[in-house]
N, C-alpha and C positions, 0 to 999 in steps of 0.2 A: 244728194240728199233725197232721202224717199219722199211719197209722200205725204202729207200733214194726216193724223190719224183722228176720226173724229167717234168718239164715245155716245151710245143711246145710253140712259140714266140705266136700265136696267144692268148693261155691260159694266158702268162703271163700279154701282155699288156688289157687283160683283167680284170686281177685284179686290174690294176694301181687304179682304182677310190678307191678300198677299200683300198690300201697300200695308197695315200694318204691322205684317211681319217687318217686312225690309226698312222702313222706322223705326222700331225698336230696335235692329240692329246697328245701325247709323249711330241711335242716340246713345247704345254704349260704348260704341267705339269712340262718339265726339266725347264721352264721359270720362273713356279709360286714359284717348289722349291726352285730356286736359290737368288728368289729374297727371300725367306722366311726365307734363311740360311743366306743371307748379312744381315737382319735383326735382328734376334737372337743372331748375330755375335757383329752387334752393341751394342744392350741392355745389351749384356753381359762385352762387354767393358766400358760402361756405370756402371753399379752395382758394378763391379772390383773397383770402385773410391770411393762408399759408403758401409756401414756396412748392411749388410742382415739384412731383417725384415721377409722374409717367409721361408719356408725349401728351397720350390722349385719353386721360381719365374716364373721357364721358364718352367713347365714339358708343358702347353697347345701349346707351340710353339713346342715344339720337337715332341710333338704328333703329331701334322700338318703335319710335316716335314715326321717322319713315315709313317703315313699314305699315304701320297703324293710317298712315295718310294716302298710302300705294291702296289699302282694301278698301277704304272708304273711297274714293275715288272710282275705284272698282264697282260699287253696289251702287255709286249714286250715277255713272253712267249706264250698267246695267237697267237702271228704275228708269231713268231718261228714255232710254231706248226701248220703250214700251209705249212712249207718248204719252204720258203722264207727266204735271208739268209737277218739279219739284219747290216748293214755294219757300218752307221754313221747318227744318229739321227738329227743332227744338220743338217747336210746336206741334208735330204732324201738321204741319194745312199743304195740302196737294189740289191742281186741281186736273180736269177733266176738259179736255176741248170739246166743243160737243156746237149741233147746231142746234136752236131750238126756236120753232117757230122761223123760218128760213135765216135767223140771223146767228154769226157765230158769237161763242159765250165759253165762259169757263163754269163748269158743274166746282162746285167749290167744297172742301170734305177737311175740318180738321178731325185730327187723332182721337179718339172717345166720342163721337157722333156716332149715331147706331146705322146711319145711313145719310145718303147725300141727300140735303135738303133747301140748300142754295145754290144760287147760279149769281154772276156777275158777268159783267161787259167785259170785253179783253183788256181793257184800260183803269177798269174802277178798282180792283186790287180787292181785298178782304173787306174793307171801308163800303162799299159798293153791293157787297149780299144781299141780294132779294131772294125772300122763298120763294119755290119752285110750285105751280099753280095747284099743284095735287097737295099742297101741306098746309 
């Protein structure tokens, strides 16, 4: 395992534009899946009603579904491996390791914030957000 990687606020809110790009693509893919798995969900409830005509009617759906879970997987260790800690996809909240003031903390950034403007303790979670002394 490398390193622990720790972010100055500047560095962080620098990456914002790429963290959320790579958000928006998560949230359609967790969008496309979901909708793909209410679907299958359906058909399947549907077939349950008549006698099988093929072995495996649904294998091209669950392929889908696979696949769609093999990219996301993909992009959400990608983002990982940047040291960026991924909190809640649904929400954009990510945060930032960072030290401030010798102690370590999370730089804290959900999704449509125009920049990072909280920090919390490694233990305090979202609940926990204090502004950052310049806000």
């Amino acid at each position: 395992m490398s390193a622990k990687k720790w972010f100055t606020l500047d560095e962080a809110n620098g990456l914002l534009p790429f963290v959320d790009q790579q958000l928006t693509k998560m949230q359609a893919i967790k969008r496309e899946f979901e909708h793909k798995y209410m679907e299958l969900r359906r058909l399947k409830n549907e077939a349950a009603e008549r006698p099988q005509t093929e072995k495996d009617p649904f294998f091209v759906q669950e392929a889908a579904l696979e696949f769609l879970q093999i990219e996301a997987r993909g992009l959400i260790e990608h983002f990982q491996g940047t040291g960026i800690e991924l909190k809640d996809i649904d929400t954009g909240l990510v945060d930032f390791p960072a030290m401030l003031d010798g102690e370590e903390v999370l730089l804290c950034w959900r999704q449509g914030e125009d920049r990072i403007r909280f920090f919390h303790g490694l233990h305090d979670g979202f609940a926990g957000r204090r502004p950052l002394a310049d806000e």
